[in-house]
C-alpha positions in Angstrom: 25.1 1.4 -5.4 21.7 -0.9 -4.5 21.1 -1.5 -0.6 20.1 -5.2 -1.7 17.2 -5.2 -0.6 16.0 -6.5 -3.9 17.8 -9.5 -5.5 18.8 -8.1 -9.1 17.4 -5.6 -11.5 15.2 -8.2 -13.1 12.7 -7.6 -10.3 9.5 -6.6 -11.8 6.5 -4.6 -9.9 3.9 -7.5 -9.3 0.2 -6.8 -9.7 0.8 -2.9 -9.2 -1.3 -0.6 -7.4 -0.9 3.4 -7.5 -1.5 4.0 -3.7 -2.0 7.1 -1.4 1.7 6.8 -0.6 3.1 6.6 -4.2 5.5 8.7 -3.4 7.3 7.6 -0.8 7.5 3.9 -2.1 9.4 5.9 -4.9 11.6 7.4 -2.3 12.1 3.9 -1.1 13.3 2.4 -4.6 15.1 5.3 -5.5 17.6 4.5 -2.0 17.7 1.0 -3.3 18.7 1.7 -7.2 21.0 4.1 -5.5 19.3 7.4 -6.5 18.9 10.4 -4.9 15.9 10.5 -2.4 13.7 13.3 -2.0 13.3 15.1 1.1 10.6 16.3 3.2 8.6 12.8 3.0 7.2 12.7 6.5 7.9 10.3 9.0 7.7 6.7 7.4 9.1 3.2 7.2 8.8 0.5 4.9 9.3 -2.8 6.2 10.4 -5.4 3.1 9.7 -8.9 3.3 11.5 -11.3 0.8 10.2 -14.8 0.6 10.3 -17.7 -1.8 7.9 -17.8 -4.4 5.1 -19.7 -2.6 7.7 -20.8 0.0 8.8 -19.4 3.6 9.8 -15.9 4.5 13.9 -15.4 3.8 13.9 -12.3 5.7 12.3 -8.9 6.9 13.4 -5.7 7.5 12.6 -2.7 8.3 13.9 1.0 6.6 13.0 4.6 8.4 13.2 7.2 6.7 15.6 9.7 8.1 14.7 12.8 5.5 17.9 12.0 3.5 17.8 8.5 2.5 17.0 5.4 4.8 18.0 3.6 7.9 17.5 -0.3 9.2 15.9 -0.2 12.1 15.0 -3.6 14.5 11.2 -3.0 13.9 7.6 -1.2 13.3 7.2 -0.6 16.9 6.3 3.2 16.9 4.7 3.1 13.5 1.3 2.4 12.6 0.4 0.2 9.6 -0.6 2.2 6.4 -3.0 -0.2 5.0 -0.7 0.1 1.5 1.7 -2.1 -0.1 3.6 -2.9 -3.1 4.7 -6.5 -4.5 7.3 -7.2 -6.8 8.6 -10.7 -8.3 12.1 -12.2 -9.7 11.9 -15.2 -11.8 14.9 -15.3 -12.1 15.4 -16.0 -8.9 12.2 -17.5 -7.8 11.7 -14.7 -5.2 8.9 -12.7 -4.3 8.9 -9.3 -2.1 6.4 -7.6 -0.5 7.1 -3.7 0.5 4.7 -2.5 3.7 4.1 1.1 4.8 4.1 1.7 8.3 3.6 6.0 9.3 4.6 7.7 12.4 1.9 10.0 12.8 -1.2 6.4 12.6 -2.7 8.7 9.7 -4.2 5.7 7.2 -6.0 7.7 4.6 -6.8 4.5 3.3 -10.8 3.8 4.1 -11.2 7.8 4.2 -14.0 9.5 2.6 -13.1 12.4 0.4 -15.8 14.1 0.8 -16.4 16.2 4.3 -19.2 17.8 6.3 -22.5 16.9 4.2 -24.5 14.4 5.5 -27.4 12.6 3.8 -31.0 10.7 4.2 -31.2 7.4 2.9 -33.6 7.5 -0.2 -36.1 4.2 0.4 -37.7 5.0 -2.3 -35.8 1.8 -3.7 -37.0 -0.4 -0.8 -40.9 0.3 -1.5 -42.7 -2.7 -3.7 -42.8 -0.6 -6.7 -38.8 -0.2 -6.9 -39.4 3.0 -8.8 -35.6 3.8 -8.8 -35.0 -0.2 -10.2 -36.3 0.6 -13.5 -39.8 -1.2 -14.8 -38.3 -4.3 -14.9 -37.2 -5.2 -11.5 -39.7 -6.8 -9.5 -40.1 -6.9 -5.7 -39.1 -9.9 -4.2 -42.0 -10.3 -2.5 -44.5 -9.8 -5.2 
């Protein structure tokens, strides 16, 4: 049974993007094929946005996730934008969607570094006129 959120299954992933949050845009399209959904996400929501192709916005809504599957809820107050998305396209039906993640907890992993504790000097070795780290045949601009 699909929730409708998207039009048909001639939808087709549109540019796509493996993200930080993979998995719980997999939880969010396994609830609309009808699949099981896996528990134990986190607290989430996706807010969909269906538009025209290049036209206005049809509709947006907004899906929690209650640990079990999804529920519509009136907005993303509460929930902090994820910096992640997925797009998908119909052309069959000239529609284009647009799947946002929003988290509970304002965690964005997003513009993270992986890498913790060290810090380190900047080498200006390359801002010297010799640009020894350049290679021989840059030249200084102001030579």
């Amino acid at each position: 049974m699909s929730h409708c959120v998207l039009c048909c299954s001639s939808v087709r992933a549109y540019k796509p993007r493996r993200t930080d949050y993979e998995g719980k845009f997999n939880a969010f399209l396994a609830f609309e094929r009808g699949d099981a959904v896996p528990t134990g996400l986190g607290d989430f929501l996706v807010q969909a946005v269906k538009q025209q192709n290049f036209g206005p916005v049809v509709s947006t809504t907004c899906y929690r996730y209650t640990g079990s599957g999804f529920e519509t809820v009136p907005s993303t107050s509460g929930y902090r934008r994820a910096n992640s998305f997925k797009n998908f396209i119909c052309t069959s039906h000239n529609l284009y969607y647009e799947l946002n993640m929003y988290t509970g907890t304002g965690d964005s992993r997003h513009h993270e570094s992986t890498r913790s504790g060290a810090q380190y000097q900047r080498d200006e070795a390359i801002d010297a006129p010799g640009g020894a780290t350049k290679g021989k045949h840059w030249v200084h601009p102001a030579q």
